[in-house]
N, C-alpha and C positions, 0 to 999 in steps of 0.2 A: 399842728398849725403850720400851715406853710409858712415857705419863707415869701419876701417880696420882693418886687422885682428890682428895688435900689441894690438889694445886695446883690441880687443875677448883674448887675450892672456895673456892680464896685467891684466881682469877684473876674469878670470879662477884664477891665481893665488892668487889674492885679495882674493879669495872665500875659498882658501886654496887648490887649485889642485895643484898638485908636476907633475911637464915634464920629460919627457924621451922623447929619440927621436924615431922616426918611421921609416919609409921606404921613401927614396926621402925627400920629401919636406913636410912629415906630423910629426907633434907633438902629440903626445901623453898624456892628463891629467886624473889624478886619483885622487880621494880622499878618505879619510883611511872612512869615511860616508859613501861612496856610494859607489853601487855595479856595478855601470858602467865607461866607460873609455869616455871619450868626445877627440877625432880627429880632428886636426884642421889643415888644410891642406893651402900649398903657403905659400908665402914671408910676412913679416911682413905688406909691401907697396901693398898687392892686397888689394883690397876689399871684406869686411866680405858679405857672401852668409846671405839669410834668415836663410837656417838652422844654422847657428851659432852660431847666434842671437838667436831663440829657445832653443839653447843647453844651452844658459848662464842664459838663462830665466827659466828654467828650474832645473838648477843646484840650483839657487836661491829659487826657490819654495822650492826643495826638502832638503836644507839646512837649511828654516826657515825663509831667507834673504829677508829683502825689497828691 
């Protein structure tokens, strides 16, 4: 079962990304680190996509984070 997208959203911030909001129904996270924005799109209650899951996997890597 996938996870959803409140925890892609809880786990963004844990990592230290700051939200803004986007257009419709996407969020917006940025970290003062990194030179990209990670988008995360839908209701807290859908279900996180693959790519999501790469973006936090990824945030993680590039942050140092296990």
């Amino acid at each position: 079962m996938p996870r959803k997208k409140r925890k892609i959203r809880s786990d963004l911030r844990r990592l230290g990304f700051v939200e803004s909001s986007g257009k419709g129904s996407h969020t917006n996270f940025r970290h003062p680190q990194l030179p990209y924005i990670i988008t995360v799109s839908g209701g807290d209650g859908d279900d996180a996509k693959p790519y999501d899951e790469d973006n936090v996997r990824r945030a993680k890597r590039d942050l140092g984070v296990k």
